[in-house]
N, CA, C and O atoms as a DFTB+ gen file, in Angstrom:
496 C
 N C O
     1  1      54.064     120.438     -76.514
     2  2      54.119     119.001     -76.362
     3  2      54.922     118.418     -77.509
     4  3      54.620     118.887     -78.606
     5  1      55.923     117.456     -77.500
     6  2      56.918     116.967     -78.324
     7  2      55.864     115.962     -79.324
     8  3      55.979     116.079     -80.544
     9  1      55.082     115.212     -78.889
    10  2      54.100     115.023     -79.884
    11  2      55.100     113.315     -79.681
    12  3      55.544     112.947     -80.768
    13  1      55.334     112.663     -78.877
    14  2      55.591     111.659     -78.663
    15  2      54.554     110.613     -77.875
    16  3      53.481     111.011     -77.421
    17  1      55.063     109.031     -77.750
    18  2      54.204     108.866     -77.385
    19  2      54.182     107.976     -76.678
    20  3      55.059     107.128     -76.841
    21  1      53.442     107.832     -75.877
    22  2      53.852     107.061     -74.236
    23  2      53.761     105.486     -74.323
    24  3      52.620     105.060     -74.142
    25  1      54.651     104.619     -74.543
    26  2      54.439     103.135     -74.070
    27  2      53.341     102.674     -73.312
    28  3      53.179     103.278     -72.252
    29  1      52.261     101.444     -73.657
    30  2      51.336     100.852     -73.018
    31  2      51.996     100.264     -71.522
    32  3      51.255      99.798     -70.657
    33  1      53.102     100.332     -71.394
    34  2      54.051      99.601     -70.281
    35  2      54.738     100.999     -69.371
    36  3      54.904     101.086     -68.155
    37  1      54.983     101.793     -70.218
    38  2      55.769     103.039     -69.315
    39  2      54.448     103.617     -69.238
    40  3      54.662     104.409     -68.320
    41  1      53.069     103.812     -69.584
    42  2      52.234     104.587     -68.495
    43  2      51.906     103.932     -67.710
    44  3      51.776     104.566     -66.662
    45  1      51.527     102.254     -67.555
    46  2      51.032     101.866     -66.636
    47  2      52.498     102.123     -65.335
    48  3      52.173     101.972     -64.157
    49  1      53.456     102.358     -65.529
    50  2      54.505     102.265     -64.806
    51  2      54.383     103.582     -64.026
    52  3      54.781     103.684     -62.866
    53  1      53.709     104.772     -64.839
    54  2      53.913     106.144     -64.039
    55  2      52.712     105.726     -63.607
    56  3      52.943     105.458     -62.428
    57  1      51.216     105.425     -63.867
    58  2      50.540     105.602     -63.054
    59  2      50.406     104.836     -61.822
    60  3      49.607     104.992     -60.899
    61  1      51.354     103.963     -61.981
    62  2      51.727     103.089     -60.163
    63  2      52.354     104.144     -59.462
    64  3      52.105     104.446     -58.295
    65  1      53.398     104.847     -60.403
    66  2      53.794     106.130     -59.257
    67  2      54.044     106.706     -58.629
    68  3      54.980     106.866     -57.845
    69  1      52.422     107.532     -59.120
    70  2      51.844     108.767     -59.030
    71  2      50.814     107.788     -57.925
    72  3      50.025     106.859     -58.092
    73  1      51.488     108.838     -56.334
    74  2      50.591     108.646     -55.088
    75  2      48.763     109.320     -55.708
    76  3      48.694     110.532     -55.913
    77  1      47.910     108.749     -55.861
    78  2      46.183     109.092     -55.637
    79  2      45.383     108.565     -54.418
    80  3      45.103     107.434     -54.020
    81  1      45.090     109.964     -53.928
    82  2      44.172     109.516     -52.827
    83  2      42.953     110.115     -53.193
    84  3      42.933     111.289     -53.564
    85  1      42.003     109.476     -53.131
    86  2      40.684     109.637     -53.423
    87  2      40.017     110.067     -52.259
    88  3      40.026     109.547     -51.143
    89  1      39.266     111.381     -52.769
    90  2      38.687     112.212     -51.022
    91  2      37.038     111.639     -50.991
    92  3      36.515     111.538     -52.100
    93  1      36.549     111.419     -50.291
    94  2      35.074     110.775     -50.043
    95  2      34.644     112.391     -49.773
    96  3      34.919     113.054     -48.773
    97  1      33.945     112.786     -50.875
    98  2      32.920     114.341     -50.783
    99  2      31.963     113.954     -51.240
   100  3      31.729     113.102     -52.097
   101  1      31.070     114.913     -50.366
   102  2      29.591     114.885     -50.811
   103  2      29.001     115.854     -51.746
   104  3      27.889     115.605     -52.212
   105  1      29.711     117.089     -52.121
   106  2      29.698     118.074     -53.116
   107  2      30.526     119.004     -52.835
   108  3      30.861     119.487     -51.753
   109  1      31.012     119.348     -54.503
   110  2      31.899     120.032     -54.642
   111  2      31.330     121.470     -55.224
   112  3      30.411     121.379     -56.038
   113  1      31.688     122.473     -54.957
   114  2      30.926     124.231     -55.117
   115  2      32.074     124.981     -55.707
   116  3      33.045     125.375     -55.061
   117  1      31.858     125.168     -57.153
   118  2      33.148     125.691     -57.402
   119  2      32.170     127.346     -57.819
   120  3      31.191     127.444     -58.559
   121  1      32.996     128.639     -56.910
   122  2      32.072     129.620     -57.229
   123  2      32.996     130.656     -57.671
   124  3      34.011     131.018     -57.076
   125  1      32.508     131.129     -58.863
   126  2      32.796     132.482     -59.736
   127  2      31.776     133.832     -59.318
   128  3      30.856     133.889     -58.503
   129  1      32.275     134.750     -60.120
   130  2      31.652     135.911     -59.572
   131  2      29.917     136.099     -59.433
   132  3      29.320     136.672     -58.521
   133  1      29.274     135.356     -60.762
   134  2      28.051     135.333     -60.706
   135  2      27.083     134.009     -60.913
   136  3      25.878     134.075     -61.152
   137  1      27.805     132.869     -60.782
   138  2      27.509     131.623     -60.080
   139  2      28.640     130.830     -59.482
   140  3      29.830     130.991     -59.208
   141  1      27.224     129.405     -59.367
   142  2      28.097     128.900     -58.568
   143  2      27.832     127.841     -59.355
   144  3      26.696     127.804     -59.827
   145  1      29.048     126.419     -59.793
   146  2      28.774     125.193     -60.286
   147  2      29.170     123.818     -58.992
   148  3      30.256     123.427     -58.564
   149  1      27.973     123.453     -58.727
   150  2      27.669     122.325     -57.828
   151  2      28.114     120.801     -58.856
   152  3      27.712     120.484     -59.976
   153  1      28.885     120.243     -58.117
   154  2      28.981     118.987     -58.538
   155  2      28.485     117.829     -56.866
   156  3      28.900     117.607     -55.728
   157  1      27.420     117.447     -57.753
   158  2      26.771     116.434     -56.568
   159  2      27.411     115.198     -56.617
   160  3      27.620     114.673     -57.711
   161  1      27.745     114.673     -55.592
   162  2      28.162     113.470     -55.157
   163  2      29.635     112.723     -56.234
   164  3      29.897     111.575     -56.593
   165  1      30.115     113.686     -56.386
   166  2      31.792     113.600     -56.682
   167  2      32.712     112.211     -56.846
   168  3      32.745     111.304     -56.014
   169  1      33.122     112.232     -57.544
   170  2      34.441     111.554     -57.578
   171  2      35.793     112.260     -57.317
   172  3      36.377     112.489     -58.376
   173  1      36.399     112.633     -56.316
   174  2      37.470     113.542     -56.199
   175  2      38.924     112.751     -56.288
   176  3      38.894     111.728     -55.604
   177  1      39.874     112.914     -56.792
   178  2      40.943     112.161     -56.824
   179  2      42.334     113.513     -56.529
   180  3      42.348     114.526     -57.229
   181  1      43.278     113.301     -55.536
   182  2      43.839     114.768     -55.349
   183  2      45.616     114.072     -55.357
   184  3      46.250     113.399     -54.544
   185  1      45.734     114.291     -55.868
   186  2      47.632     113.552     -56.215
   187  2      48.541     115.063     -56.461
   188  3      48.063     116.192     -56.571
   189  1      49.853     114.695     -56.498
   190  2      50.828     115.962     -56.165
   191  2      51.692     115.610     -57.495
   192  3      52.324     114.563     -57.638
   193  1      51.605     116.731     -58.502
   194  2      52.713     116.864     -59.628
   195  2      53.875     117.701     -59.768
   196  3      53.719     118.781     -60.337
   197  1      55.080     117.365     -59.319
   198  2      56.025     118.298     -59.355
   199  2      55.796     119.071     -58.477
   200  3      55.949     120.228     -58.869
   201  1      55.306     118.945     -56.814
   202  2      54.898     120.009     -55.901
   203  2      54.032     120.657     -56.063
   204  3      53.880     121.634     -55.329
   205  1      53.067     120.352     -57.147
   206  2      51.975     121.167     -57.236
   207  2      50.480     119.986     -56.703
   208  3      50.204     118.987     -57.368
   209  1      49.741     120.367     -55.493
   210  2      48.193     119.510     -55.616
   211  2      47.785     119.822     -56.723
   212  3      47.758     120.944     -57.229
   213  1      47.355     118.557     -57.266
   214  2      45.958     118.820     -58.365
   215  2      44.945     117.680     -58.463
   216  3      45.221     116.521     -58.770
   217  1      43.527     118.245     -58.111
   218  2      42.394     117.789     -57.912
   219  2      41.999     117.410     -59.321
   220  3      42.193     118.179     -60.262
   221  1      41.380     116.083     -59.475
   222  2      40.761     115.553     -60.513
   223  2      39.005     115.542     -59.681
   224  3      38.836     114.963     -58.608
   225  1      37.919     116.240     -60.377
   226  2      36.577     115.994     -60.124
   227  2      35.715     115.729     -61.190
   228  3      35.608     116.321     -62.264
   229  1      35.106     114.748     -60.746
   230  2      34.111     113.603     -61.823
   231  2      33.069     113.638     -61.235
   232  3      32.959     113.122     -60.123
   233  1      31.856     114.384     -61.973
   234  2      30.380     114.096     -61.731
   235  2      28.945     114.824     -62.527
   236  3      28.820     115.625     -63.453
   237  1      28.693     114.631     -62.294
   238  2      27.245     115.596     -62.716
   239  2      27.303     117.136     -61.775
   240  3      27.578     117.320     -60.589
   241  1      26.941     118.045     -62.802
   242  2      27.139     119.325     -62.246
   243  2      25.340     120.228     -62.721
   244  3      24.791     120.202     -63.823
   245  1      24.934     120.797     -61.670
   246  2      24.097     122.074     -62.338
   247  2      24.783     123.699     -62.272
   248  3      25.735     123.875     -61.512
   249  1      24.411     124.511     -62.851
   250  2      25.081     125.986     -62.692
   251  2      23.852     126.478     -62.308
   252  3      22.716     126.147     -62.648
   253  1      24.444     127.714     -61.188
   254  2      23.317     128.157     -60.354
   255  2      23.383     129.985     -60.336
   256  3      24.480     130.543     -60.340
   257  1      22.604     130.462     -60.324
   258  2      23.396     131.747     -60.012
   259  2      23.968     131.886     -58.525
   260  3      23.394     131.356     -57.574
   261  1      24.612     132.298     -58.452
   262  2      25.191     132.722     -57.086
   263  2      24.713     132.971     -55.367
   264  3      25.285     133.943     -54.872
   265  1      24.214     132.583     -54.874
   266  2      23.929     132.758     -53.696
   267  2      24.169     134.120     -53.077
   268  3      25.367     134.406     -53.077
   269  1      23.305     135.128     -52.500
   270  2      23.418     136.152     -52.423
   271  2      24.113     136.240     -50.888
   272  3      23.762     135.168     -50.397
   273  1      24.726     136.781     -50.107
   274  2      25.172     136.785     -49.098
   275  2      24.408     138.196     -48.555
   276  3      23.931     139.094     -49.248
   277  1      24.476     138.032     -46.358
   278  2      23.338     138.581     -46.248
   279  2      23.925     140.271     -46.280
   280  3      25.086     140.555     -45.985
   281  1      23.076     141.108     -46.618
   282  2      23.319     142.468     -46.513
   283  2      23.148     142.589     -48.231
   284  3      22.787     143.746     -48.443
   285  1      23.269     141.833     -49.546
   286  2      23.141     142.125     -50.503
   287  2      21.804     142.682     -50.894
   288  3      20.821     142.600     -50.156
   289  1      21.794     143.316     -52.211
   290  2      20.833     143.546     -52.713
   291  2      20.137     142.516     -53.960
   292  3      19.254     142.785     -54.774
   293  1      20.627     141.714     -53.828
   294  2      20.132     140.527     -54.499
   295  2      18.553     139.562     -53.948
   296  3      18.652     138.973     -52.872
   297  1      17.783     139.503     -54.384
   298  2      16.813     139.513     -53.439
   299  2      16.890     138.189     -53.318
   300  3      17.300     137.661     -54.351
   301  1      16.497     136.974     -51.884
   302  2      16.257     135.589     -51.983
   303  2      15.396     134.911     -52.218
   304  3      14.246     135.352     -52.216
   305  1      15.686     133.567     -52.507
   306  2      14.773     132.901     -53.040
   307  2      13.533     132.496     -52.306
   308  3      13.829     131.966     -51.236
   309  1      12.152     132.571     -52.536
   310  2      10.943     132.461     -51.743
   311  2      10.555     131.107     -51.994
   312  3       9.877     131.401     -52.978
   313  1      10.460     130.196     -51.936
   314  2      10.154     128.871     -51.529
   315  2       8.971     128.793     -51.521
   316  3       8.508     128.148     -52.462
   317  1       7.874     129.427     -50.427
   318  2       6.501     129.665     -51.057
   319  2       6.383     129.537     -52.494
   320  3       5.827     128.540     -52.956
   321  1       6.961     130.658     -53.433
   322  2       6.384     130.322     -54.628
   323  2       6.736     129.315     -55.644
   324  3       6.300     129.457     -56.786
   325  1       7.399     128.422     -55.373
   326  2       6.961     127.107     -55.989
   327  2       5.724     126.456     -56.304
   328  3       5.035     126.090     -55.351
   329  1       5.292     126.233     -57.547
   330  2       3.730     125.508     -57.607
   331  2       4.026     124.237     -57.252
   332  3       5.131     123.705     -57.360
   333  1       2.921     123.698     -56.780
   334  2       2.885     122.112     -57.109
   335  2       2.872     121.476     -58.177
   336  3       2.975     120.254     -58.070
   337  1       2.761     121.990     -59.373
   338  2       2.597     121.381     -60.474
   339  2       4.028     121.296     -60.969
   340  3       4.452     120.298     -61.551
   341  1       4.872     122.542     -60.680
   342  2       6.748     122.144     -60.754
   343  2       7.278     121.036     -60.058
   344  3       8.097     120.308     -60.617
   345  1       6.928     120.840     -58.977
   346  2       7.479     119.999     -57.781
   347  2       6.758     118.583     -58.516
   348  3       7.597     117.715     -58.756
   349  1       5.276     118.216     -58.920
   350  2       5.209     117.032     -59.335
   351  2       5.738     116.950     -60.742
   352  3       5.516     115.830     -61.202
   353  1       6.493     117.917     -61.767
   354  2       6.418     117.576     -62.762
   355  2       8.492     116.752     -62.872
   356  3       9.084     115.830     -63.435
   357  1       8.782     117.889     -61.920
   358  2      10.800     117.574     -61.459
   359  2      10.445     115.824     -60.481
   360  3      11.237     114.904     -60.685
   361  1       9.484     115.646     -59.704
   362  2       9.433     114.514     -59.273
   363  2       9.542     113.540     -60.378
   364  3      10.506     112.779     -60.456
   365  1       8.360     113.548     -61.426
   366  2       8.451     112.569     -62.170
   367  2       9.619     112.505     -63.203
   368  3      10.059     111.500     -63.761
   369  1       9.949     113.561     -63.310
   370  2      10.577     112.954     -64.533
   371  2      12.564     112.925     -64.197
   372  3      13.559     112.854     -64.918
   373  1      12.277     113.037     -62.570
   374  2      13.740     112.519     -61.750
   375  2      13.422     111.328     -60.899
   376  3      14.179     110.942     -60.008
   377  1      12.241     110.733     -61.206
   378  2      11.846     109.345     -60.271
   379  2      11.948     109.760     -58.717
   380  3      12.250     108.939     -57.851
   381  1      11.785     110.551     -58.560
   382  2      11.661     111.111     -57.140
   383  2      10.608     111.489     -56.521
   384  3       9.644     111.869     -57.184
   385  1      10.540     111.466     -54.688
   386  2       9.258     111.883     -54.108
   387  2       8.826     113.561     -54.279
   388  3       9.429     114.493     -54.813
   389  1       7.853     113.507     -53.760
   390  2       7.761     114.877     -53.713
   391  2       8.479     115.770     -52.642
   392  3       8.651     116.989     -52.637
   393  1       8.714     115.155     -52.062
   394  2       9.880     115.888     -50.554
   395  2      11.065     116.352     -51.904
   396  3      11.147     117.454     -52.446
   397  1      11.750     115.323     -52.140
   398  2      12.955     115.115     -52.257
   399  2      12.919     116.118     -53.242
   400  3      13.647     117.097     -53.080
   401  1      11.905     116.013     -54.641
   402  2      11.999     117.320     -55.754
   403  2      11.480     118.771     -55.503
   404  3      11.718     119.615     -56.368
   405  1      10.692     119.171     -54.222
   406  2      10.815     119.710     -53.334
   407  2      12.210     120.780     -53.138
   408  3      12.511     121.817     -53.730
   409  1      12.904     119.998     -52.008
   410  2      14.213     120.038     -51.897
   411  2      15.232     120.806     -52.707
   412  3      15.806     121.883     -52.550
   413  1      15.250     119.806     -53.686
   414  2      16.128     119.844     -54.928
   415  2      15.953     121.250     -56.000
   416  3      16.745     121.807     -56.761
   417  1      14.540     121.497     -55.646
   418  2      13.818     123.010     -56.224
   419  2      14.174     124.256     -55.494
   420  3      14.084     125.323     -56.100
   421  1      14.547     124.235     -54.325
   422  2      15.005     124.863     -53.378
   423  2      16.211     124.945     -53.557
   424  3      16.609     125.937     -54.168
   425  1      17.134     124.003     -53.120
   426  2      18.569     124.263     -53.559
   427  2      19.217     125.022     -55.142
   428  3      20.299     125.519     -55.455
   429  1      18.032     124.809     -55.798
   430  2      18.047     125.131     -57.551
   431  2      18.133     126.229     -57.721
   432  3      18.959     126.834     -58.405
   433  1      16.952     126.766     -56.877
   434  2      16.172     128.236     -56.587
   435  2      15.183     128.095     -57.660
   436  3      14.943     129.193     -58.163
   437  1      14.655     127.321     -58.083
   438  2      13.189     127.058     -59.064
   439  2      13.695     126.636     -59.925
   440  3      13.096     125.590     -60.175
   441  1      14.549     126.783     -60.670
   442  2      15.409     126.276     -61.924
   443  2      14.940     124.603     -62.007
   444  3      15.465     123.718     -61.332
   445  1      13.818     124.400     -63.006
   446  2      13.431     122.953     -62.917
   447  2      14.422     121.849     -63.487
   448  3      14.868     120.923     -62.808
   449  1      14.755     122.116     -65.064
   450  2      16.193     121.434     -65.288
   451  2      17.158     121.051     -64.536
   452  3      17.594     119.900     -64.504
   453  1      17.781     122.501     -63.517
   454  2      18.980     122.039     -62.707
   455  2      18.111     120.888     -61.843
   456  3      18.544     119.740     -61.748
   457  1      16.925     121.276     -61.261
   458  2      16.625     120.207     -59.885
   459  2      16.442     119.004     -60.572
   460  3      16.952     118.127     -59.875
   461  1      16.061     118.616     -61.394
   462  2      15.985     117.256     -62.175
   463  2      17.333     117.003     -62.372
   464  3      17.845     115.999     -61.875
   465  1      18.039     117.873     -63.105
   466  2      19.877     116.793     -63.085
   467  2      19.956     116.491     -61.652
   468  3      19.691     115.358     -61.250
   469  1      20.359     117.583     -60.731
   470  2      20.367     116.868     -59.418
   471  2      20.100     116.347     -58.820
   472  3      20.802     116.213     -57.818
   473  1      18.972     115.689     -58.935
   474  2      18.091     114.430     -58.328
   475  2      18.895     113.062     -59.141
   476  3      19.489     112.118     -58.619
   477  1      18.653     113.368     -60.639
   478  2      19.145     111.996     -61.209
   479  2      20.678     112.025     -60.439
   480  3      20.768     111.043     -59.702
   481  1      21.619     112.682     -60.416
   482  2      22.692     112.524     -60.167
   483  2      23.188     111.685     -58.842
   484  3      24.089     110.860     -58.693
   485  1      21.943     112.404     -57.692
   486  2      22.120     111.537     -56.508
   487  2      21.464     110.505     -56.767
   488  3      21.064     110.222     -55.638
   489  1      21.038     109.692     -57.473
   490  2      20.554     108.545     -57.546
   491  2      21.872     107.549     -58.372
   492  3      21.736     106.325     -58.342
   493  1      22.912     108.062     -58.971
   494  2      23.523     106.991     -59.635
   495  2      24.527     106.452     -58.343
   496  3      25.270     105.484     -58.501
């Protein structure tokens, strides 16, 4: 980088532009070999630089391990064993019902932290 520096007038000039279309997503799953990072309820912005797409994503994210696909030896997640005392403790302290932190415990795979970011997240 030349280490120069951009006019208050010549960026607002490139960022008129630069075509942005903003994609309406409901989550974004970006997955590596041994997770996966969920971004709930997104801000996606996808514009073209020099022929190249490039996605801008804005949001709250949890990291998950990976979702096992079927035939693995990865064993799945049992849902039964959730206590109630997890489910009311991710309710309260994500202002949420018990369905919903529930839910959110499930998608987590028990991981109480992740289901609490993800609750607050769909709420902003």
């Amino acid at each position: 980088m030349s280490g120069r520096r951009v006019s208050p007038r010549n960026m607002r000039r490139m960022m008129k532009n630069l075509k942005v279309e903003e994609i309406d997503a409901e989550e974004v799953i970006i997955r590596t070999q041994n997770e996966e990072i969920v971004i709930s309820n997104p801000t996606v912005n996808l514009t073209n630089m020099q022929g190249v797409d490039v996605f801008q994503i804005v949001g709250s994210y949890v990291r998950r391990p990976r979702r096992s696909s079927e035939g693995s030896s990865e064993p799945s997640f049992d849902a039964s064993s959730l206590k109630d005392s997890d489910i009311e403790l991710v309710a309260k302290n994500a202002k949420a019902t018990h369905d919903e932190a529930k839910e959110a415990l499930i998608k987590t795979r028990g991981d109480l932290a992740a289901a609490v970011m993800f609750l607050r997240s769909k709420k902003k």
